[in-house]
N, C-alpha and C positions, 0 to 999 in steps of 0.2 A: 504494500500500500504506500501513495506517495502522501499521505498525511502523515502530517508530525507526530509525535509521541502524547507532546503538552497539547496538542488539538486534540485529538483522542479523549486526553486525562478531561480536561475540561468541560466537554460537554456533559461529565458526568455530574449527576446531584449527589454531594454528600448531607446525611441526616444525621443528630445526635437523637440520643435518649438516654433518661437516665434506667438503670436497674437497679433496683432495688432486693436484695439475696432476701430471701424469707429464713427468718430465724430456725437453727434449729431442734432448739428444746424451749419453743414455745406451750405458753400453757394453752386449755379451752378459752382462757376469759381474754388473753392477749390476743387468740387469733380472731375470736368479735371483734372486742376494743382497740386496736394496735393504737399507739403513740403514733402523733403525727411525724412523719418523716422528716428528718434533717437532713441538710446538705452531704454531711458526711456520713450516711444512712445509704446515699446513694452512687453511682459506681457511673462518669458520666460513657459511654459508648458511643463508637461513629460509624455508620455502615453505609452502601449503597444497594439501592433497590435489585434486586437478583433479575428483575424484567430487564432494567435499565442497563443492566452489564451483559445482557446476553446480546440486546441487540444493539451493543454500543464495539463491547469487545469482547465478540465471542469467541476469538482465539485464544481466552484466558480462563477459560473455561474446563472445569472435565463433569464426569457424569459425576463424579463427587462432589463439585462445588467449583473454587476457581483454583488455578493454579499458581500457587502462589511465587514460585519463582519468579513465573513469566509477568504477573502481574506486579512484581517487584523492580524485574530488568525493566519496564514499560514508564515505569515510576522514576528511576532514575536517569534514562532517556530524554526523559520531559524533563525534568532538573537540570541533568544538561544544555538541553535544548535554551531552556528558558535564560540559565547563563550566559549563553553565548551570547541569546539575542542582547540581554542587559548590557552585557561589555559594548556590543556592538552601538548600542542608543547613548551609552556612556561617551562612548569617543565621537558619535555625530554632534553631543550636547557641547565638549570641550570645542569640536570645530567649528561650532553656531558662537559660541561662545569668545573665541578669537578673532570672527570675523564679526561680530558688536565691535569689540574693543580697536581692530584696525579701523573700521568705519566712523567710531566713536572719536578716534585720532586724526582719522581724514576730517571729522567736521570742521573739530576742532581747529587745524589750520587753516581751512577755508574762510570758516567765518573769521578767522582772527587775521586773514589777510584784507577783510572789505573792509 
C-alpha cells in the first residue's frame, strides 16, 4: 500500500474507559450497597473498536485478535514517519524564518535611504 503508516494510524478512533475490578471477598450487603467509586477505585483503559480495525487495518489482524507485533512495527513506522515530516517543517520554518529577517534588513535600508 502507498499510504503512510501515521495515515493509516490516524484514521483510527481511540476510546478510554474506566474498569473498575469487582472486589473479591465482598460481602451480600456491599454487593447491594457498594461505596461510590473513587478515582483510584478505577483502572483508566484505551482501546479501538474491533469493526474499526478490521476495516481500517486488517492486515493486523489474526483469527485470534490483532497481531501484535505487526500492529507495533505499524506504530513505530508512523513515529517515524511523523518525525521526519517534523524535522522537515522544522527547517522550512528556520528558512521562512531567515528570509523575514533578510527582507526585514532589505526594508530596513531602503527606507532608511529615502
Amino acid at each position: 500500500s502507498s499510504e503512510s503508516a501515521s495515515d493509516m494510524l490516524s484514521k483510527l478512533d481511540v476510546y478510554s474507559y474506566e474498569y473498575e475490578p469487582i472486589p473479591t471477598n465482598a460481602t451480600e450487603d456491599a454487593a447491594t450497597e457498594p461505596d461510590p467509586p473513587t478515582p483510584a477505585d478505577a483502572d483508566r483503559h484505551f482501546g479501538i473498536s474491533p469493526k474499526q480495525l478490521k476495516s481500517e487495518l486488517p492486515h493486523v489482524l489474526t483469527d485470534g485478535g490483532f497481531h501484535s507485533p505487526s500492529l507495533k512495527a505499524l506504530m513505530i513506522q508512523a513515529i517515524k514517519e511523523v518525525h521526519e515530516e517534523n524535522k522537515l517543517l522544522r527547517q522550512q520554518l528556520q528558512e521562512i524564518r531567515e528570509e523575514h529577517q533578510a527582507f526585514k534588513a532589505y526594508l530596513a535600508q531602503v527606507m532608511g535611504t529615502k
